[in-house]
Wavefront OBJ file of the C-alpha trace (Angstrom):
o trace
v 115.300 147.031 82.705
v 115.575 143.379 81.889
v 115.258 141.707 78.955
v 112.172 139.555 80.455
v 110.397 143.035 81.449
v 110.331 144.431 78.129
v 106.695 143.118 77.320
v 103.421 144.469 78.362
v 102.087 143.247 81.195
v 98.692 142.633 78.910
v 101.111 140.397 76.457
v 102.068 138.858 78.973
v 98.522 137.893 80.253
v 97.663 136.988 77.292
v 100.886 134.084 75.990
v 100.245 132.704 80.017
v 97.117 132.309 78.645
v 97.727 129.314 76.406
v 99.359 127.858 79.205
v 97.008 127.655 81.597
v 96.886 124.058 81.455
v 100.455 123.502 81.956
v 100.982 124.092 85.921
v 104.634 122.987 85.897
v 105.503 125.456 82.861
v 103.194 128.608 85.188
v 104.984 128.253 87.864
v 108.463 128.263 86.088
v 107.047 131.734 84.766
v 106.468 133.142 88.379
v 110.198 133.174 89.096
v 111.463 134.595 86.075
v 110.965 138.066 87.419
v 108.446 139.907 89.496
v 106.593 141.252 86.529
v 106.128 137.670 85.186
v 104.898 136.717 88.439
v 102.021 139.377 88.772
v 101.262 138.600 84.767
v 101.246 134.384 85.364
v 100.393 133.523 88.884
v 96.590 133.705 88.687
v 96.734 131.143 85.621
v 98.704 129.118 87.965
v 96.285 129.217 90.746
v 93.349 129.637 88.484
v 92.464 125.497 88.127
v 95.077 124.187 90.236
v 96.113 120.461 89.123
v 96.291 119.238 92.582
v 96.806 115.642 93.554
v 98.510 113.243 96.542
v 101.926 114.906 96.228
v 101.086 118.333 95.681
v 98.367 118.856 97.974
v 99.216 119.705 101.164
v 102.106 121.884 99.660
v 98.873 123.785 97.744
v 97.027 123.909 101.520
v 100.403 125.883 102.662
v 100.335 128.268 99.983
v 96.633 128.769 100.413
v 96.108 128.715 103.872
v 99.473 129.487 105.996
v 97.884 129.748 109.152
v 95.169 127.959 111.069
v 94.355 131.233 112.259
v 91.862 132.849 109.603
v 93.242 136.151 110.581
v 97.135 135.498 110.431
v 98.670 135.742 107.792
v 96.174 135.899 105.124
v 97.379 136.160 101.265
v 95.496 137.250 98.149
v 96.115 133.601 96.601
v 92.599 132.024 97.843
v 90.743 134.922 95.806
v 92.747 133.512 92.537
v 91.420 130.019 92.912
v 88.101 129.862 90.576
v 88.129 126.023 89.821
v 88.946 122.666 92.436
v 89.065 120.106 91.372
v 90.234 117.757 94.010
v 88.991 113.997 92.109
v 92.348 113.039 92.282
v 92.931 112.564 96.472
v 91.614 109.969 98.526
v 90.774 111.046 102.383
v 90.588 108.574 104.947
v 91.671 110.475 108.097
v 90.947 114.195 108.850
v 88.973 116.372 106.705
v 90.748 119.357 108.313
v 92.808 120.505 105.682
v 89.984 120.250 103.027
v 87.780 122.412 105.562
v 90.363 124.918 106.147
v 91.235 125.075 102.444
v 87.867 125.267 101.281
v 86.899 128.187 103.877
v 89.706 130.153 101.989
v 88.507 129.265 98.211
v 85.173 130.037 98.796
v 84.717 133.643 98.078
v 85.506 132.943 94.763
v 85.307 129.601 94.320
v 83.044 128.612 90.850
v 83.176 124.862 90.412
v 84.341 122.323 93.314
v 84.876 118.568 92.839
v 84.941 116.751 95.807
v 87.805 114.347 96.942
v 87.041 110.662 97.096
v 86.174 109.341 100.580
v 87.320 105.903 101.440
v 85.547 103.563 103.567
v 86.850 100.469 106.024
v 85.442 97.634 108.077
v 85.665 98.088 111.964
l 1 2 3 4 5 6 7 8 9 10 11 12 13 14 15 16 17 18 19 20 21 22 23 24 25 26 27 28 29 30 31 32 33 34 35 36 37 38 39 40 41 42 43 44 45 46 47 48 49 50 51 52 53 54 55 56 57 58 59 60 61 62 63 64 65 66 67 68 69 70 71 72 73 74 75 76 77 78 79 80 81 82 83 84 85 86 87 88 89 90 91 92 93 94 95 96 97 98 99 100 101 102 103 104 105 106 107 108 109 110 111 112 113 114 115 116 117 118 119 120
């Protein structure tokens, strides 16, 4: 057994607790060790911090497939808050539809991306 593995899985939960606002920090934890990553991963998909550079990198992990029925993961059914302030869409609202038809089982508070407008 590993050093890392010697805790509780309940410990655990409860020290990724406090970090629950640091994303970078979570997802360091889910590659320690497979225990770590069952004990910290729904922190880190809990209230994802997602913005311009991380987003469609978040979309992948959510939503893998266009197909609803391929390849389907239990990482949606973590996602309780989305808060999504931070993007600007100007183009294709696919992505947000397809991500948001994954979140939504679970999905407690939403905040909507900002829409940008032109002249023709």
């Amino acid at each position: 057994m590993a050093n890392q593995d010697i805790l509780p899985p309940e410990i655990l939960q409860n020290i990724f607790s406090y970090l629950a606002t640091y994303q970078p920090t979570l997802h360091s934890c889910t590659l320690v060790s497979n225990s770590w990553y069952k004990s910290s991963v729904a922190f880190l998909y809990n209230s994802p911090a997602i913005d311009g550079k991380n987003f469609d990198g978040f979309v992948k992990a959510i939503c893998p497939s266009v197909n609803a029925h391929v390849r389907v993961n239990g990482l949606a059914a973590l996602v309780r808050k989305l808060d999504m302030s931070l993007l600007v869409h100007n183009g294709s609202k696919s992505l947000t539809a397809r991500l948001l038809g994954r979140v939504k089982g679970n999905l407690e508070e939403f905040v909507a991306p900002q829409a940008s407008f032109a002249y023709a």
